[in-house]
C-alpha positions as CSV (number, residue, x, y, z in Angstrom):
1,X,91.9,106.6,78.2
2,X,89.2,108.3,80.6
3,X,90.1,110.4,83.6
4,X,89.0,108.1,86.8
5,X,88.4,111.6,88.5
6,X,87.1,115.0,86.4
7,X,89.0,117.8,86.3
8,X,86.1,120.1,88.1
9,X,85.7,117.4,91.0
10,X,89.1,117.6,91.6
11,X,89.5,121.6,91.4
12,X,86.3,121.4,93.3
13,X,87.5,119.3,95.6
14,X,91.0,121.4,96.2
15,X,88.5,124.3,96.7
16,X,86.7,122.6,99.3
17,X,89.9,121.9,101.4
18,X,91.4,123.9,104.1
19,X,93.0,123.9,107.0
20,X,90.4,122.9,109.7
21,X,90.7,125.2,112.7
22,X,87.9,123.3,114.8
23,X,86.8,119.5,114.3
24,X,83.7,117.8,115.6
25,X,85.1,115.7,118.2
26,X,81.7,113.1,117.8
27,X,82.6,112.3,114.4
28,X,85.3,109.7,113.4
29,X,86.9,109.0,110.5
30,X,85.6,105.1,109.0
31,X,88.0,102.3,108.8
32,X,87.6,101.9,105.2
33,X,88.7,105.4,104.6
34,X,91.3,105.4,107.4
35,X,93.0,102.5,105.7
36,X,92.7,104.2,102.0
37,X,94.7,107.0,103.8
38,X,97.4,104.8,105.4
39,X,97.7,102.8,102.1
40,X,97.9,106.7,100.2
41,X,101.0,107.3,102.9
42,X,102.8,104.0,101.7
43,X,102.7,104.8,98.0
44,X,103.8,108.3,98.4
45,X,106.7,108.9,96.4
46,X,110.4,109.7,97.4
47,X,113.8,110.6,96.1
48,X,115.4,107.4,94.9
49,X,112.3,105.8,96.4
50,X,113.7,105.3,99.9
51,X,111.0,106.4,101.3
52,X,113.3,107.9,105.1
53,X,110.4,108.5,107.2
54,X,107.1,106.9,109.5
55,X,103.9,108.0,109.9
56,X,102.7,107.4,113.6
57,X,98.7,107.6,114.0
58,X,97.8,108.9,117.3
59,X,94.4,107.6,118.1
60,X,94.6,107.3,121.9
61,X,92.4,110.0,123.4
62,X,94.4,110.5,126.5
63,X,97.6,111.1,124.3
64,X,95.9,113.4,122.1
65,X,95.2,115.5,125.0
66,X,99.0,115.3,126.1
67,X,100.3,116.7,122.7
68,X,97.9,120.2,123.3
69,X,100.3,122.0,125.5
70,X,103.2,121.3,122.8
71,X,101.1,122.1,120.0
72,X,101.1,125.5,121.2
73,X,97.0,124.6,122.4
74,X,95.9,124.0,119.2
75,X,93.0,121.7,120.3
76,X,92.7,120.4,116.5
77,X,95.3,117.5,117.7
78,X,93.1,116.3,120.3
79,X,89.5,116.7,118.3
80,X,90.5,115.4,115.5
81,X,89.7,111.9,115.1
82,X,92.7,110.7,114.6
83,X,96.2,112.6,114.1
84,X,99.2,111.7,112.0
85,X,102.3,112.7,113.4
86,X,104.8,112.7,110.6
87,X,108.6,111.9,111.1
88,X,111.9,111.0,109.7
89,X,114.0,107.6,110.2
90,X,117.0,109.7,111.6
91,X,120.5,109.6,110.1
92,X,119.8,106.7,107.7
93,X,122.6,105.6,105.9
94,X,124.0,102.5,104.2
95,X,121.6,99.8,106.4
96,X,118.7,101.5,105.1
97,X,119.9,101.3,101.8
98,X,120.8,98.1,101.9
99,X,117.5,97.1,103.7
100,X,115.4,99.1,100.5
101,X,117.4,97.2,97.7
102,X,116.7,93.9,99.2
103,X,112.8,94.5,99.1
104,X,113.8,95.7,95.6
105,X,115.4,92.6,94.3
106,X,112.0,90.6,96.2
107,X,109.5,92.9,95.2
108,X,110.6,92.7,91.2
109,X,112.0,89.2,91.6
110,X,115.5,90.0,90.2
111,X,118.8,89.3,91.7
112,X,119.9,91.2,94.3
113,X,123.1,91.6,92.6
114,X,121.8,93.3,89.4
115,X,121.4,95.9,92.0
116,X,124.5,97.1,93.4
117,X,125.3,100.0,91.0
118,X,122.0,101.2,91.9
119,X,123.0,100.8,95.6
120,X,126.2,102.5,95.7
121,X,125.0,105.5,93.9
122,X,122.3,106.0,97.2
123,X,125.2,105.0,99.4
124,X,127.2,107.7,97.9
125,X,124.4,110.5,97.7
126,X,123.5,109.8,101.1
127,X,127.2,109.7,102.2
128,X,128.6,112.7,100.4
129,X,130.5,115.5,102.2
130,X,128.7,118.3,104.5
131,X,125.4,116.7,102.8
132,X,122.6,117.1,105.8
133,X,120.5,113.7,105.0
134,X,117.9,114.6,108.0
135,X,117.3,117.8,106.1
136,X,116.6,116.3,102.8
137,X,114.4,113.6,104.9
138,X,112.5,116.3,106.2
139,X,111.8,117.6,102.5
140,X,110.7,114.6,101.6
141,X,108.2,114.2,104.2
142,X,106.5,117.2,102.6
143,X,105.9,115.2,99.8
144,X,103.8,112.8,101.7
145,X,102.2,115.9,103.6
146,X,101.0,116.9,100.1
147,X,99.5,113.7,98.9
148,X,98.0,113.0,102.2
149,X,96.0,116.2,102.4
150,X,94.8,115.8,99.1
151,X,94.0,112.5,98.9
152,X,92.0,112.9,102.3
153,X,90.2,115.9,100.5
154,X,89.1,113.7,97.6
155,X,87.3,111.7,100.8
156,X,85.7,114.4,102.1
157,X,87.8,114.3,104.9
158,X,89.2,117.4,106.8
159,X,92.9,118.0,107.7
160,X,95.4,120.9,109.6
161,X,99.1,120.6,108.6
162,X,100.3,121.7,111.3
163,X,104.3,123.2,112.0
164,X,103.2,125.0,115.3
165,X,104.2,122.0,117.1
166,X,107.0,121.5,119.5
167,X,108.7,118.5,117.3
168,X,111.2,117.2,120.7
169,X,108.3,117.5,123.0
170,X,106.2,115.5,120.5
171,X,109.4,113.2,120.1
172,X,109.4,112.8,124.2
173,X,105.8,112.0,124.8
174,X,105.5,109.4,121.7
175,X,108.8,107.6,123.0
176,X,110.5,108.4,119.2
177,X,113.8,109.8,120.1
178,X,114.1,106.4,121.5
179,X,113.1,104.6,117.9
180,X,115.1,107.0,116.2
181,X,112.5,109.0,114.5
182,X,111.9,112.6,114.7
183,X,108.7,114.6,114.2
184,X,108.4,116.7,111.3
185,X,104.9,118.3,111.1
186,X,101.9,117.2,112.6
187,X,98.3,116.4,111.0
188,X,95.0,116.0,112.5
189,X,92.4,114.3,110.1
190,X,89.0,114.4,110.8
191,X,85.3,116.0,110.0
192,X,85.0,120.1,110.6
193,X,83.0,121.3,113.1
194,X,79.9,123.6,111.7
195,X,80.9,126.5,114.2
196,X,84.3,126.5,112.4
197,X,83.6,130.1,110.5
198,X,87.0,129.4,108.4
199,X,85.2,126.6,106.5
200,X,82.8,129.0,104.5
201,X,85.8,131.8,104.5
202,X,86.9,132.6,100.5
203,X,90.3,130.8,99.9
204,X,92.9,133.8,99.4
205,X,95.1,133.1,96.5
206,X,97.4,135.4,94.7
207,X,95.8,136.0,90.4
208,X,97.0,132.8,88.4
209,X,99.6,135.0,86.4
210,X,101.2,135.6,89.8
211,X,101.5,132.3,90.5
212,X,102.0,130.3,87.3
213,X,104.5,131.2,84.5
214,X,105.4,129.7,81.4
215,X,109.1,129.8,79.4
């Protein structure tokens, strides 16, 4: 079977990624590729597949520029032409469960009883003594991080993961403490800007044998 993408584009690519300091604010981010992005989001995988989190895009230019101040002045979030504020579904339990195994049973057309085992073993992860499930939602949501930055890079498109955020301010402003998300990380997407001198800077890696062992 032949690779759909080479293995040099896609080192190349990796190599051509980092994270933007300063976007071009004139430049925005196509439809086309925008919804190749959000679609990349959906399919993202997670840990029994339940998938705890929402991605909220933040296109509004006037909300951008509230979220500088909380993003410790970063101006990426505002510049950027659009930026994906990443969050979990808080304290999900046994209604999102239940909710995901009935999309199973209609997404694969099978009865939604041939699913219970299946659902009481996520009911009992999820459920299971001094177990923090908005932690392991947050680790998931790195997941997502992941594949969104690198699909985005296999576009051509720019990003800045960015954890120098104030997530409860962010939560405040976007109205999700009252939808009973909370923000995770934050990432502006977008086109650098050609006075960003970190674009042409060498990536610093540690040598492969530092980073890579085999047993």
């Amino acid at each position: 079977m032949s690779k759909p993408v080479s293995n040099e584009t896609l080192i190349q690519q990796l190599k051509w990624r980092y994270a933007t300091k300063k976007f071009d604010a004139t430049k925005r981010i196509s439809d086309a590729d925008w919804k190749t992005l959000e679609d990349v989001l959906v399919l993202t995988p997670s840990s029994f597949g339940l998938q705890p989190w929402k991605f909220f895009v933040i296109d509004t230019p006037t909300l951008k520029e509230k979220l500088v101040p909380v993003s410790w002045g970063q101006a990426q979030v505002k510049d950027a032409s659009h930026t994906l504020v990443m969050t979990i579904k808080k304290d999900i339990g046994t209604a999102h469960i239940e909710h995901y195994v009935s999309n199973t049973a209609l997404t694969r057309n099978v009865p939604i009883e041939s699913l219970e085992k299946f659902k009481q073993v996520m009911v009992g992860f999820a459920g299971r003594a001094g177990f923090d499930v908005n932690a392991w939602a947050k680790d998931q949501v790195y997941i997502a991080l992941g594949n969104f930055m690198t699909a985005a890079a296999m576009l051509n498109i720019d990003t800045c993961p960015m954890e120098g955020i104030d997530p409860k301010k962010y939560d405040e402003i976007l109205g999700l403490d009252k939808l009973g998300y909370a923000t995770v990380v934050a990432c502006p997407a977008g086109y650098r800007s050609s006075e960003d001198k970190y674009a042409v800077a060498p990536k610093v890696r540690f040598p492969h044998n530092e980073i890579i062992g085999h047993l």
